[in-house]
C-alpha positions in Angstrom: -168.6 -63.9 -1.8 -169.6 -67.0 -1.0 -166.4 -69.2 0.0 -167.1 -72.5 -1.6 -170.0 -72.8 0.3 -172.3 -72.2 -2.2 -176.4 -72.6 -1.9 -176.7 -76.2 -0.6 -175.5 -77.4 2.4 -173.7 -74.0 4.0 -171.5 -74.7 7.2 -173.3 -78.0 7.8 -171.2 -79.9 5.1 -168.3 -78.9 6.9 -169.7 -79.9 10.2 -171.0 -83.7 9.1 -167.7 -84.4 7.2 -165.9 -83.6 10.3 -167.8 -85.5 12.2 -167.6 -88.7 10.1 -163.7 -88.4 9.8 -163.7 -88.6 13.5 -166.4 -91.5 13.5 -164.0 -93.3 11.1 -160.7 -92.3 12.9 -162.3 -93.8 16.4 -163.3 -96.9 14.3 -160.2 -97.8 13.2 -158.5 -97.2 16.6 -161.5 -99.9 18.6 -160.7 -102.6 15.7 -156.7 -102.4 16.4 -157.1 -102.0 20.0 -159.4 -105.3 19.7 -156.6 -107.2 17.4 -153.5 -106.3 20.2 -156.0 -107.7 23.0 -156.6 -110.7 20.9 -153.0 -111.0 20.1 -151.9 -110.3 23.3 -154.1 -113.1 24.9 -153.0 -115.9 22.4 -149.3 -115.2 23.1 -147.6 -117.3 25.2 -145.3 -115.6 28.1 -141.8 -116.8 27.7 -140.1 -118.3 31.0 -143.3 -118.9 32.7 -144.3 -122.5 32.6 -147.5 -124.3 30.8 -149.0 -124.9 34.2 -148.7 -121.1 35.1 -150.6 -119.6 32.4 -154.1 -118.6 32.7 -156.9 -120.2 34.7 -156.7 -121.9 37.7 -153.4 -122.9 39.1 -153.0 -126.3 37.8 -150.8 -127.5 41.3 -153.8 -126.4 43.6 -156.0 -128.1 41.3 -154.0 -131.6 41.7 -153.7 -131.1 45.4 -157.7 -130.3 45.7 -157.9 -133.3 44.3 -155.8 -135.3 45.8 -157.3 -134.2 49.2 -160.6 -134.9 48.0 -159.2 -138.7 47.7 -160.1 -139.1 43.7 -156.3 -139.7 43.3 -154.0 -141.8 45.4 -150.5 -140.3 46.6 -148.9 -142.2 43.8 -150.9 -140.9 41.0 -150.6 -137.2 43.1 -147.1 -137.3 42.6 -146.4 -138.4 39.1 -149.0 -136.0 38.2 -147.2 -133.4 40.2 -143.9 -134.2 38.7 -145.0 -133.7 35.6 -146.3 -130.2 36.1 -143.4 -129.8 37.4 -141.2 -131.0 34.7 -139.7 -133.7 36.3 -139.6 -137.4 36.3 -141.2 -139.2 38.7 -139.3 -139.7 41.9 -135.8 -138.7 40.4 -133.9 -135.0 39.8 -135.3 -132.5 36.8 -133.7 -132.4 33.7 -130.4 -131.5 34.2 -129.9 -133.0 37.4 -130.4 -129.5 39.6 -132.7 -128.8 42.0 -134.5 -125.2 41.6 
């Protein structure tokens, strides 16, 4: 009897369409792990502010500067209060201090 293997091919028909249904199974799983990273890496955090995100801490960047002396104090601080989400020299929005 020969099992629906017939003449041509034998057990290594079996063998290669195995192996190409796990070739396409792994495929599929690399191209949606790649879209959640991509995804994930576009999405902003919620509570976490602009300056927070990614990259250098925008802060340490400001002060680096400002102790370099390529800003003045005045400039350091309007800058800074704007990170911060504050006007300049006055209470943040809502008139609390965190």
């Amino acid at each position: 009897m020969w099992c629906g293997y017939g003449r041509h091919g034998g057990g290594w028909a079996w063998l290669a369409m195995s192996i190409s249904v796990f070739l396409f199974l792994a495929l599929l799983f690399v191209i949606a792990l790649l879209i959640v990273r991509a995804l994930g890496r576009s999405a902003p955090t919620r509570g976490e502010p602009p300056a927070h995100r990614g990259g250098p801490h925008a802060e340490q960047i400001l002060a680096e500067r400002y102790a370099r002396g390529e800003i003045d104090e005045e400039e350091y601080r309007r800058r800074l209060a704007t990170l911060r989400g504050t006007p300049p020299g006055g209470a943040p929005p809502g008139g609390a201090w965190p």
